[in-house]
VOKERO-770808 format. One line per 10 residues: their letters; for each residue y, x, z of C-alpha. Coordinates in steps of 0.1 Angstrom, whole numbers, always signed. Each point is the difference from the previous one (the first is absolute). Layout:
BEGIN
A = Y X Z ~ ...
This chain:
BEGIN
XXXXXXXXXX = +0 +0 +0 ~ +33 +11 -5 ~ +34 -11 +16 ~ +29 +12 -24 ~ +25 -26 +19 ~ +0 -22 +26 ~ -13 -35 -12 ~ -20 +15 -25 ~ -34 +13 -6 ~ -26 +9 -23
XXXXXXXXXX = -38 +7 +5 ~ -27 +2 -29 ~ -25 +22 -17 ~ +18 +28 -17 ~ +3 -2 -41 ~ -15 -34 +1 ~ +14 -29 +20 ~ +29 -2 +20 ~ +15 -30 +24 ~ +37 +5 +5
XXXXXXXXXX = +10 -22 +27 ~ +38 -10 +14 ~ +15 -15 +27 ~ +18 -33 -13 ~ +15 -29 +21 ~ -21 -26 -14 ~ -34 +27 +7 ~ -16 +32 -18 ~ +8 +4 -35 ~ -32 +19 -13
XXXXXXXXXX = -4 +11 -36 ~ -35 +13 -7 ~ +6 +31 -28 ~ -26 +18 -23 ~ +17 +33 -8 ~ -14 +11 -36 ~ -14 -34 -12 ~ +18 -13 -30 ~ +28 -30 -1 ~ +15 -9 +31
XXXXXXXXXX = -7 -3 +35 ~ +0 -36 +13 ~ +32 -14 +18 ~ +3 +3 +38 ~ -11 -28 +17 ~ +9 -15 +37 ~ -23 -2 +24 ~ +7 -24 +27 ~ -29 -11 +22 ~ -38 +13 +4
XXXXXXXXXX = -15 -17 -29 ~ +25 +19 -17 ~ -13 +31 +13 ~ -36 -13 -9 ~ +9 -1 -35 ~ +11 +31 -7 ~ -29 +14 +23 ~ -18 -16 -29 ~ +19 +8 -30 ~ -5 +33 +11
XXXXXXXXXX = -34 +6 +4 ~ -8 -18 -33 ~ +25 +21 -17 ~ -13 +34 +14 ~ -35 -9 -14 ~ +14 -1 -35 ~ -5 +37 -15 ~ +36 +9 -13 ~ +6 -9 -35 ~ -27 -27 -3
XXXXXXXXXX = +15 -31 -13 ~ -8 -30 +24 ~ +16 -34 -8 ~ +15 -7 +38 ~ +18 +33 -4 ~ +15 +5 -33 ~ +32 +21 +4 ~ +35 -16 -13 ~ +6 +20 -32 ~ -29 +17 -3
XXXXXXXXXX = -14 +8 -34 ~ -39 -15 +0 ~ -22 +5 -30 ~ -29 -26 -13 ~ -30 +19 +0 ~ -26 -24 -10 ~ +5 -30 -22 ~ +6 -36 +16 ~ +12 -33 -7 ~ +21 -17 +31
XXXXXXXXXX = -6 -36 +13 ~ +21 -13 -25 ~ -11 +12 -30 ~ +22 +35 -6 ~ -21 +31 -12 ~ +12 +29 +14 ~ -15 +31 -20 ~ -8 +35 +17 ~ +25 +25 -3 ~ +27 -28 +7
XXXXXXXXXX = +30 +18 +24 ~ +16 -27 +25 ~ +28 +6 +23 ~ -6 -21 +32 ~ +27 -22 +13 ~ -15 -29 +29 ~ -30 -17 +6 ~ -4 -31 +9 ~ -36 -20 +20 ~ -2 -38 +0
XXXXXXXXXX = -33 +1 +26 ~ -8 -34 -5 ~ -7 +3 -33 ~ -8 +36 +4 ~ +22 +11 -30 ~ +20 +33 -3 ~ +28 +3 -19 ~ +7 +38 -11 ~ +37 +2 -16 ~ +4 +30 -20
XXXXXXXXXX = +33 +6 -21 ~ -19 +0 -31 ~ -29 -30 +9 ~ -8 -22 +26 ~ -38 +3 +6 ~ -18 -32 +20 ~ -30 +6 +18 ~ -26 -24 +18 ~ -18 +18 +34 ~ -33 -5 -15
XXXXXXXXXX = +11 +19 -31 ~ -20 +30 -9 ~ +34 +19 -8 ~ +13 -11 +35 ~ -31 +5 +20 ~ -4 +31 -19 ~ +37 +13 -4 ~ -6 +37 +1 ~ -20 -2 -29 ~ +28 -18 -20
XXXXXXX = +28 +16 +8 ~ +12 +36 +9 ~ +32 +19 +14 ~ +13 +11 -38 ~ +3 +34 -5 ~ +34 +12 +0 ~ +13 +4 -42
């Protein structure tokens, strides 16, 4: 852990996760960062009671089991660069052919109809949970390969 200033604080595993955290009136502020992954880190988020706490006790240890550049679709990186690597169609019908860059911008999950919504700036693509490409998402799609 390290204490840089008072009301602030960051502890993680060196080179590959790192949980900024910051006094604020209203609770912790607490970004979680991946130094050297591509795109952006996510935005800070509040935390404000012990489910929140919970939560990112969660998030975290889901996220540290993902090897570092594997693409997973709960943790697509804002402006990252992802590249098909196996030919699918989505739920509604779009082909999406290997070698296909996309540049990730939000993703949206309705859970009641179990539906993901990946918004790219050049394509959404729409996936069902019991798709093969989203059960299988790793196998579909990769961290592109910087041109």
């Amino acid at each position: 852990m390290d204490l840089p200033q008072p009301g602030r604080a960051s502890v993680g595993a060196r080179g590959r996760l790192t949980v900024r955290l910051e006094d604020a009136s209203d609770g912790v502020r607490v970004q979680l960062c991946e130094p050297g992954q591509p795109g952006d880190d996510d935005p800070p988020c509040l935390l404000r009671a012990g489910y929140d706490v919970s939560n990112l006790l969660h998030t975290l240890s889901w996220r540290a089991a993902i090897p570092p550049g594997t693409a997973f679709n709960y943790a697509l990186r804002r402006n990252a660069v992802y590249e098909v690597v196996r030919d699918f169609t989505d739920h509604y019908g779009t082909n999406f052919a290997a070698g296909t860059r996309l540049t990730f911008v939000q993703r949206n999950y309705l859970p009641y109809h179990g539906g993901h919504t990946l918004q790219f700036r050049e394509a959404a693509v729409y996936l069902q949970d019991d798709d093969d490409t989203c059960r299988n998402f790793a196998q579909y799609f990769a961290v592109a390969a910087r041109q």
